[in-house]
C-alpha positions in Angstrom: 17.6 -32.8 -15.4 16.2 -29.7 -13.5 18.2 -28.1 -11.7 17.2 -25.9 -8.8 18.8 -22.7 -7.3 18.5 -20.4 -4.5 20.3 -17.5 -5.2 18.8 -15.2 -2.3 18.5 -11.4 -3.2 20.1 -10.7 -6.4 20.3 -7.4 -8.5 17.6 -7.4 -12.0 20.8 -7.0 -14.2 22.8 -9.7 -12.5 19.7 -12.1 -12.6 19.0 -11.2 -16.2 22.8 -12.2 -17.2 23.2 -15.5 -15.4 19.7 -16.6 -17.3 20.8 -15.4 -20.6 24.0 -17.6 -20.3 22.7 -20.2 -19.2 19.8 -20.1 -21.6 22.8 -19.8 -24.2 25.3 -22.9 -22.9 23.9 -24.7 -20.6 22.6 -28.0 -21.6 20.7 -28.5 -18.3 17.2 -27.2 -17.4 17.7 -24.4 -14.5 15.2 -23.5 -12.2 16.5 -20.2 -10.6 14.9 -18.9 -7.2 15.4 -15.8 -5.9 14.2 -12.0 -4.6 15.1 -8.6 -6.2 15.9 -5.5 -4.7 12.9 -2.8 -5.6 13.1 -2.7 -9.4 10.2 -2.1 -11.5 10.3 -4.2 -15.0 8.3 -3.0 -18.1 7.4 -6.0 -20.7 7.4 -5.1 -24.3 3.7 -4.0 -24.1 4.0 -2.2 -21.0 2.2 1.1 -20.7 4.8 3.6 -18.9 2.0 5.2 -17.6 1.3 2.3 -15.1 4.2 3.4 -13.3 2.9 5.0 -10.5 5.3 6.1 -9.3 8.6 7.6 -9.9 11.3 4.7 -9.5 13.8 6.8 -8.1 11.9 8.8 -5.2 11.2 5.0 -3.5 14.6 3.7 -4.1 13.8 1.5 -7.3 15.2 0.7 -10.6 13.2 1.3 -13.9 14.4 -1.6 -16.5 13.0 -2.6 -19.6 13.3 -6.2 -20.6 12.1 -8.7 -23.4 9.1 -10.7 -21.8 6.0 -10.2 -22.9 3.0 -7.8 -21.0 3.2 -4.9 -18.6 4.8 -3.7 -15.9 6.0 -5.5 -13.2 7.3 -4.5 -9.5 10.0 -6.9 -8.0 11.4 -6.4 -4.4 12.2 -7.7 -1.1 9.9 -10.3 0.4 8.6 -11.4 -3.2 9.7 -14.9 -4.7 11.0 -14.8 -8.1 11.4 -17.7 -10.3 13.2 -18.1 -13.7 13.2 -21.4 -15.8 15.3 -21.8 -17.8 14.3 -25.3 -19.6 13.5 -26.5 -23.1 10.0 -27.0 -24.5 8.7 -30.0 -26.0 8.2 -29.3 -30.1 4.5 -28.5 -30.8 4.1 -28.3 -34.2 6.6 -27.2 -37.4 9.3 -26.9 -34.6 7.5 -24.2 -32.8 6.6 -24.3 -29.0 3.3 -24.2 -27.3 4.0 -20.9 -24.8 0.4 -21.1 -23.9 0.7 -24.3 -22.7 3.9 -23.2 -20.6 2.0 -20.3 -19.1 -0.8 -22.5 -17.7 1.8 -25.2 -16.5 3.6 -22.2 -14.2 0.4 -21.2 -13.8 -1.1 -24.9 -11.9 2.5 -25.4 -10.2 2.0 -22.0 -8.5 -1.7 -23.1 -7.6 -0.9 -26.8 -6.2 2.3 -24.9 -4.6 0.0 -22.4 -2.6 -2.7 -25.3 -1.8 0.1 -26.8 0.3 0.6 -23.7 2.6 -3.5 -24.0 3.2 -4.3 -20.7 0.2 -6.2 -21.0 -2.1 -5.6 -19.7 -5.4 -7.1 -20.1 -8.4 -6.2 -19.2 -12.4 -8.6 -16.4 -14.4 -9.6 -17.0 -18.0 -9.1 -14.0 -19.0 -6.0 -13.0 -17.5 -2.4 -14.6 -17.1 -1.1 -14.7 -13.4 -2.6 -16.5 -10.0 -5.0 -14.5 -7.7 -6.5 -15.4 -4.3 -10.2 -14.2 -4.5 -9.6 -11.2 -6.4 -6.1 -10.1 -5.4 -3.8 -10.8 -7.6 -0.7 -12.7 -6.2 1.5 -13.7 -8.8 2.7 -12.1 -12.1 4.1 -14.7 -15.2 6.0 -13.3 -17.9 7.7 -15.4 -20.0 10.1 -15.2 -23.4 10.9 -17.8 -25.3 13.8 -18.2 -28.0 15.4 -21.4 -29.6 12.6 -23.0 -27.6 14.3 -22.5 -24.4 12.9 -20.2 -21.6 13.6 -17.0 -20.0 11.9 -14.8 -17.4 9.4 -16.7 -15.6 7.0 -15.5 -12.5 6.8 -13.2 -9.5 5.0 -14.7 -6.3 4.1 -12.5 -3.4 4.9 -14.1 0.0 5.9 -10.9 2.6 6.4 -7.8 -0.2 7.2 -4.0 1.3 4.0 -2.9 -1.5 4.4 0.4 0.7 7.6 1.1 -1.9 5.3 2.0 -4.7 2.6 4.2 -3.1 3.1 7.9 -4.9 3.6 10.8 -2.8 -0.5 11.3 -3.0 -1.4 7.7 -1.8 1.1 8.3 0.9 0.2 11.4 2.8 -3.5 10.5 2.0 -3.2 7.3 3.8 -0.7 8.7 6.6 -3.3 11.3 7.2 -6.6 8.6 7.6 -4.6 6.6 9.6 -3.9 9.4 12.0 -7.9 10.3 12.1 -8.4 6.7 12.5 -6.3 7.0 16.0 -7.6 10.5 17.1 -11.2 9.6 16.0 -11.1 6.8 18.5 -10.0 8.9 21.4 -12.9 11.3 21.3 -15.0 8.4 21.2 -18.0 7.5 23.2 -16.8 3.7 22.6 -12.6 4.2 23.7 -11.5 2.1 26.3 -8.3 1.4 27.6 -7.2 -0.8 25.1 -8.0 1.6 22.0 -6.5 4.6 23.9 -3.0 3.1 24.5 -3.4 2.0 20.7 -4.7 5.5 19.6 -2.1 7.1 21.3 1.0 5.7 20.4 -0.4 5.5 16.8 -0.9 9.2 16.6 2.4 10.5 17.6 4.2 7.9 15.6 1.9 9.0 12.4 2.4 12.5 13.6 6.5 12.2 13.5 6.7 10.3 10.6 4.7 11.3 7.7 6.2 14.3 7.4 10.0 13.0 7.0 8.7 10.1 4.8 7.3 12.8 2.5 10.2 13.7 2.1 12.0 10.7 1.7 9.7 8.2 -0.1 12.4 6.1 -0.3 13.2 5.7 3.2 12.0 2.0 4.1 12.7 2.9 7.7 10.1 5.1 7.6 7.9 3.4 5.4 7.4 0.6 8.7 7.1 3.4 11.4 4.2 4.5 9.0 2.9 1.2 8.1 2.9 0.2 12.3 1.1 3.2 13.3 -1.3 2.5 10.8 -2.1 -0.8 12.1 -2.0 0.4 15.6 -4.4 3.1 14.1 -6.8 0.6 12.6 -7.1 -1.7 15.4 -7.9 1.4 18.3 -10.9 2.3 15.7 -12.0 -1.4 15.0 -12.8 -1.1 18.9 -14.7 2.3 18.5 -15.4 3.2 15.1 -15.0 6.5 13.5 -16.6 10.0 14.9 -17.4 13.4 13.7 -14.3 14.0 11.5 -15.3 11.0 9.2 -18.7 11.6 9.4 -17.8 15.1 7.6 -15.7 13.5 5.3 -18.3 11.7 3.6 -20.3 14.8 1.7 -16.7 16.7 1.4 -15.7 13.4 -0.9 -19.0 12.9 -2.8 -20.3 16.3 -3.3 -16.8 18.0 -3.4 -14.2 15.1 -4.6 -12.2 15.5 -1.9 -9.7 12.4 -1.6 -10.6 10.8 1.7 -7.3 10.8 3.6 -8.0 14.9 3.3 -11.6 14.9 3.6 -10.9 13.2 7.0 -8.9 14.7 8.1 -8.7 18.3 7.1 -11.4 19.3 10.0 -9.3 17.5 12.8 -8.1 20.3 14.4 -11.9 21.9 14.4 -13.4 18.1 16.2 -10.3 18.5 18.0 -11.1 22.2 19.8 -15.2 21.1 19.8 -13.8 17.8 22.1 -11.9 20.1 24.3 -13.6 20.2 27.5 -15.9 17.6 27.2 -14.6 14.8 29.0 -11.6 14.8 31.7 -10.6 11.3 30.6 -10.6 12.2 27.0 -8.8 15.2 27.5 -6.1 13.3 29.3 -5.4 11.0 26.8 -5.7 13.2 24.2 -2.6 15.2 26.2 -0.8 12.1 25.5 -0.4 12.5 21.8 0.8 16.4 21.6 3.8 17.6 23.4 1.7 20.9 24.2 -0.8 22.1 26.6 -4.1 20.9 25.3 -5.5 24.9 24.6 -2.6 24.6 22.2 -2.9 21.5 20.5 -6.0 23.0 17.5 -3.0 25.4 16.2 -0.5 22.4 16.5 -2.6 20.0 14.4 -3.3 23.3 12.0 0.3 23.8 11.5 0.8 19.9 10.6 -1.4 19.8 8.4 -0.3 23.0 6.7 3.4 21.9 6.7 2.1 18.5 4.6 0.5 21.0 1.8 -3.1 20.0 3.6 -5.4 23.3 4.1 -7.4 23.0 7.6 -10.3 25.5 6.4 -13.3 24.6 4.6 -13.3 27.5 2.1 -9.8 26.0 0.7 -12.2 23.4 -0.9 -14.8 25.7 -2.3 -17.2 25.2 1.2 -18.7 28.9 2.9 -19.5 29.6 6.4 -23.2 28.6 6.0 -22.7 25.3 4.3 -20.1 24.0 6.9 -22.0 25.0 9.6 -24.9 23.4 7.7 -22.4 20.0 7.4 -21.2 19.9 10.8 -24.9 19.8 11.9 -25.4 17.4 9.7 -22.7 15.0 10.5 -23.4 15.3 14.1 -26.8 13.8 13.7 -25.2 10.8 11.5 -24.3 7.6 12.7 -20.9 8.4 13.1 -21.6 11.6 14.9 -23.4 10.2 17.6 -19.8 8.4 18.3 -18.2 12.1 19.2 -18.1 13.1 22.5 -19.4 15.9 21.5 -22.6 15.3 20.0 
């Protein structure tokens, strides 16, 4: 008989003791369901250099554990399942795990199909992916021919936990292009402006206390819903100047993007100044300073993050980003700047 549990969120070391004991006295099968507060797990192969991150700056254990393969994230909004149940004898009293692993494998592919996703298994490769994301882990140990560990699916997961300090300001910082980009725009409207706006001073008061609190989950949402607001204000507009100049300051330079575009903000910035009453209003609307002052504002953001606003920080004269900004203006997302 199986046995099914939902045990709701439950600590790795708690989980990891009610399956050893029941892998040691119970005679049932067990099928325990249930989500982890952030812990990452490394497998006996794992690589501790796939830790990305350090587990204590986002909040997150760091245990090691007896499955097989690599490292593993667990937390809210992810469904994990351990079975515990006896295999079938395969041959000389051993156990086909193989054969287990694929079984977890097509009852996590026929579970999916039934919300309308379609997943699929990769020959290569243990685990479930939808097209080529992968969204569920398997790990699996097996002793006395009875089962521990089991697999990790991804329904709703916080995967903004686990983005290093680098991932995080870089991402922070495109998203708040993304929103300012659309306001000096030839393309905003109304809808992208009230978007942009709110976007921008929610990125602009929150990156800077989420770097330094990556584990702050609070903030971690504030950022993660100005970037969406972000995103959709540009999907109405596209990008402008400021990513057109990104593009030869990340090829030609290596500049990570979320500093190649924005870097030069407070430059488009001063060059949109002026240009357009509208755009100037709105643009009012995301610094809580008179307009003239809003260049040294953005400078002194970006300087406070560790971010240099000045070409010549990233090995770039006079002549060659006056040579660029010509450049850029003449691309395809130049022509979207208001200034162009």
């Amino acid at each position: 008989m199986l046995r099914a549990r939902w045990l709701g969120r439950v600590p790795y070391g708690e989980a990891d003791r009610l399956q050893r004991a029941l892998h040691e006295r119970a005679a049932d099968d067990y099928l325990l369901l249930l989500e982890h507060p952030h812990v990452y797990t490394l497998g006996t192969t794992a690589d501790p250099a796939h830790v990305l991150v350090q587990p204590a700056t986002v909040g997150a254990e760091l245990v090691h554990v007896d499955r097989g393969g690599d490292v593993t994230y667990h937390g809210p909004g992810q469904l994990v399942g351990y079975p515990i149940v006896t295999l079938p004898e395969w041959r000389d009293g051993l156990r086909d795990v193989v054969a287990y692993v694929r079984l977890l494998e097509d009852v996590l592919v026929g579970a999916l199909a039934g919300f309308g996703i379609e997943a699929h298994r990769e020959p290569r490769y243990t685990g479930v992916w939808v097209g080529d994301e992968k969204i569920a882990a398997i790990g699996v140990k097996v002793a006395r021919g009875r089962t521990r560990h089991g697999f990790a699916l991804n329904v709703d997961p916080d995967l903004t936990m686990t983005l290093p300090a680098s991932v995080t300001l870089q991402s922070g910082l495109d998203a708040l292009s993304h929103a300012l980009e659309s306001i000096w725009n030839v393309n905003a409207n109304p809808v992208s402006d009230a978007l942009a706006v709110s976007a921008a001073r929610a990125m602009m008061a929150t990156l800077p206390a989420l770097m330094q609190d990556l584990g702050d989950a609070g903030l971690r949402a504030r950022a993660s819903q100005a970037a969406l607001q972000a995103g959709l204000a540009f999907s109405n507009t596209k990008t402008a100047l400021a990513h057109s100049l990104s593009y030869e300051m990340t090829l030609r330079y290596g500049l990570p993007h979320g500093i190649a575009c924005s870097f030069t903000l407070p430059l488009v910035l001063e060059r949109a100044r002026g240009r357009d009453a509208a755009r100037d209003a709105t643009l009012a609307q995301v610094f809580d300073c008179p307009l003239a002052d809003a260049g040294d504002r953005l400078r002194a953001f970006l300087e406070s993050l560790g971010v240099s606003p000045r070409f010549e920080a990233y090995g770039v004269d006079a002549s060659e980003s006056t040579r660029m900004i010509a450049d850029a203006l003449e691309g395809p997302r130049g022509r979207n700047f208001i200034g162009a």
